[in-house]
Residue frames relative to the residue before (quaternion, step in Angstrom):
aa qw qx qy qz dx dy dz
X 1.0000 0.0000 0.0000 0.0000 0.00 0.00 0.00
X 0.6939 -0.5725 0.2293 0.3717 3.17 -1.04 -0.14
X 0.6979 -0.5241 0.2448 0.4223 3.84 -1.06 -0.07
X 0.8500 0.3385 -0.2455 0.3203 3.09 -1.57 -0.09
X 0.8085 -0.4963 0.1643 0.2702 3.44 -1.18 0.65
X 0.4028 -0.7282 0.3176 0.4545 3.57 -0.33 0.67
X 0.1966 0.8782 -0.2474 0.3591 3.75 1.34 0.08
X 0.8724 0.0320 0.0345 0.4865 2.82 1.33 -1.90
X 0.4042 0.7584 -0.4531 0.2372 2.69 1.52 0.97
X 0.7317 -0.4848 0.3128 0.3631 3.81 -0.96 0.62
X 0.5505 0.6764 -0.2422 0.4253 3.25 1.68 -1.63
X 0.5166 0.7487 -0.2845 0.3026 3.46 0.66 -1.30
X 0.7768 0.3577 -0.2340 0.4625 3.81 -0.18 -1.24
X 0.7403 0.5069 -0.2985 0.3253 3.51 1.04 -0.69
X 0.4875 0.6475 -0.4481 0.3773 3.15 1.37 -0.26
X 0.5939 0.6778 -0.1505 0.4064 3.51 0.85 -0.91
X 0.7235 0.3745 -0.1011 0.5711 3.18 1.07 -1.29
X 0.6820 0.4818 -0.2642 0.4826 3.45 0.93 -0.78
X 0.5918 0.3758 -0.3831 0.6014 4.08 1.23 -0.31
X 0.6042 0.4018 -0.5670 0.3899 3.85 0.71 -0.36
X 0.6160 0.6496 -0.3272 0.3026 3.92 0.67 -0.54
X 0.5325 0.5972 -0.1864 0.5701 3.34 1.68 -1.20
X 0.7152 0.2955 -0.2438 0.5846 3.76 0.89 -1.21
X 0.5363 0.5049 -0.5140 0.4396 3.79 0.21 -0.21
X 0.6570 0.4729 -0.3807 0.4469 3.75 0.39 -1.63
X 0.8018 0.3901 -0.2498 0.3775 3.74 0.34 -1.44
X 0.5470 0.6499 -0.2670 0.4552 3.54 1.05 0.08
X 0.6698 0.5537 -0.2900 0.4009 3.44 1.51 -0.86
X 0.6297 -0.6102 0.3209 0.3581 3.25 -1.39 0.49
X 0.6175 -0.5396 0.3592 0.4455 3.40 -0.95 0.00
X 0.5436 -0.6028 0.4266 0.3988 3.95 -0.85 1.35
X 0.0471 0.5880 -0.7983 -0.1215 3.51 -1.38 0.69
X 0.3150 -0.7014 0.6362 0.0635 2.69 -1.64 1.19
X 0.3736 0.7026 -0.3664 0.4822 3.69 1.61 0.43
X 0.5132 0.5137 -0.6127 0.3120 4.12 0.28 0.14
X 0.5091 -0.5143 0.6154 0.3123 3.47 -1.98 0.62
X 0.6330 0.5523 -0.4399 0.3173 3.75 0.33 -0.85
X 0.3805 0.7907 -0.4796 0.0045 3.97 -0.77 0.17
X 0.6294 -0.6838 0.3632 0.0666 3.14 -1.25 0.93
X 0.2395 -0.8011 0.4058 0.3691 3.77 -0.51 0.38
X 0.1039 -0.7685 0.6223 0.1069 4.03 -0.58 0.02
X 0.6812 -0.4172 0.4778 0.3656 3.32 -1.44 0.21
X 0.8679 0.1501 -0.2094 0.4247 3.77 1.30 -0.65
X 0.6920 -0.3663 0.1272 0.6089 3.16 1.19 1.84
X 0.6772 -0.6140 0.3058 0.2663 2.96 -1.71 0.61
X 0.3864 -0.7087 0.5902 -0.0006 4.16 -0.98 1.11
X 0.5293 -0.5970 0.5776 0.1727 3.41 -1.09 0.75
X 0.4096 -0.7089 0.4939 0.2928 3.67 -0.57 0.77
X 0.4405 0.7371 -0.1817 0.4792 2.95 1.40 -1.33
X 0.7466 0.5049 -0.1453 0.4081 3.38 0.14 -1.35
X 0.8398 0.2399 -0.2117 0.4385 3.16 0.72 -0.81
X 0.4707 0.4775 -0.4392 0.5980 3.97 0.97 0.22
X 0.7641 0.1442 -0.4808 0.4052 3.37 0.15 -0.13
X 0.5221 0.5208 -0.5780 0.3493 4.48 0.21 0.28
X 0.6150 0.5262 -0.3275 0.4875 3.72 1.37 -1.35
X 0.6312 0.5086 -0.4968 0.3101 3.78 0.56 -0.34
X 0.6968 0.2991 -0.4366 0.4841 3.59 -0.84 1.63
X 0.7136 0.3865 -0.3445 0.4720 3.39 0.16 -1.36
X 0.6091 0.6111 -0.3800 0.3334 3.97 0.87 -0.97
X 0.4805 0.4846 -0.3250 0.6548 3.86 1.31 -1.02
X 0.7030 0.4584 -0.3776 0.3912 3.89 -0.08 -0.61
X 0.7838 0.3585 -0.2462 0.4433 3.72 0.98 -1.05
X 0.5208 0.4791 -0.4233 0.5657 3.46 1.18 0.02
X 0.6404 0.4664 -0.4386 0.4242 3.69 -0.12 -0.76
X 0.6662 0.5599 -0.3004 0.3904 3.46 0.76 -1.35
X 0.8587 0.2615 -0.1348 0.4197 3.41 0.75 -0.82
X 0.4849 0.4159 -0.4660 0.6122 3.38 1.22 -0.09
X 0.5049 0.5135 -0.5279 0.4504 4.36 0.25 -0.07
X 0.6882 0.5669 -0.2275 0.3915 3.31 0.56 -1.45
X 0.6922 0.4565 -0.0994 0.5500 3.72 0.65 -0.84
X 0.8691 0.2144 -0.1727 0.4110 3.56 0.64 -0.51
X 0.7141 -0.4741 0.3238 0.4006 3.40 -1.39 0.64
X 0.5843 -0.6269 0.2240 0.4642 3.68 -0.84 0.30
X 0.5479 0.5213 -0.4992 0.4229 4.04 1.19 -1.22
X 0.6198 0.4675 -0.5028 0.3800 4.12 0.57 -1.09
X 0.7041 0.5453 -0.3757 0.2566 3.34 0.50 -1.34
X 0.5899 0.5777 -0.3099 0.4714 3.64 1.24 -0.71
X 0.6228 0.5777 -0.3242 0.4164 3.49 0.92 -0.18
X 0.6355 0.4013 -0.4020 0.5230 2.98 0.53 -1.24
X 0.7216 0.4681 -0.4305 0.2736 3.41 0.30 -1.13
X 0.4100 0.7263 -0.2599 0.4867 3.78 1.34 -0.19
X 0.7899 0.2646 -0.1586 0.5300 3.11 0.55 -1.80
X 0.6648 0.4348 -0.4015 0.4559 4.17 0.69 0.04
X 0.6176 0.2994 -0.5658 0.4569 3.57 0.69 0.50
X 0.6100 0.4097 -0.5294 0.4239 3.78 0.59 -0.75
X 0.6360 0.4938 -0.4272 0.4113 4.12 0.82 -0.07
X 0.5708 0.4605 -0.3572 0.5783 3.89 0.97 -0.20
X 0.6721 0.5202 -0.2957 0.4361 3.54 0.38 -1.17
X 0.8361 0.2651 -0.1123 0.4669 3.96 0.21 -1.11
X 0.6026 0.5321 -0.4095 0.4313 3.58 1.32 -0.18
């Protein structure tokens, strides 16, 4: 494979960031499909409600993913830091 330490590999921060997503998703409440608030879409109208609570996890996953991507590695370890202490306490 390739050189240098596994430490520095790019791959790294996401691991972190991707189990804080897994524990956010499994952590969420059960979906009510009961809110008054609702939204139009191209496929009819959606609970606001409804959606914030399906995005809750994968959304920590798509930031982390891209704010890793974009940033040097010590930042990149942070975020990945700052989305479990954000899965964990939310």
């Amino acid at each position: 494979m390739g050189g240098g330490p596994l430490w520095d590999s790019p791959v790294l921060p996401l691991v972190p960031v991707i189990a804080a997503g897994v524990l956010r998703t499994a952590t969420r409440l059960p979906v009510d499909y009961a809110t008054p608030a609702a939204t139009d879409t191209p496929f009819g109208r959606v609970p606001v409600h409804l959606i914030t609570q399906l995005v809750r996890g994968p959304d920590l996953v798509v930031v982390g993913v891209v704010l890793t991507a974009v940033l040097p590695m010590p930042a990149a370890l942070i975020v990945a830091a700052a989305g479990i202490g954000w899965a964990l306490l939310r």
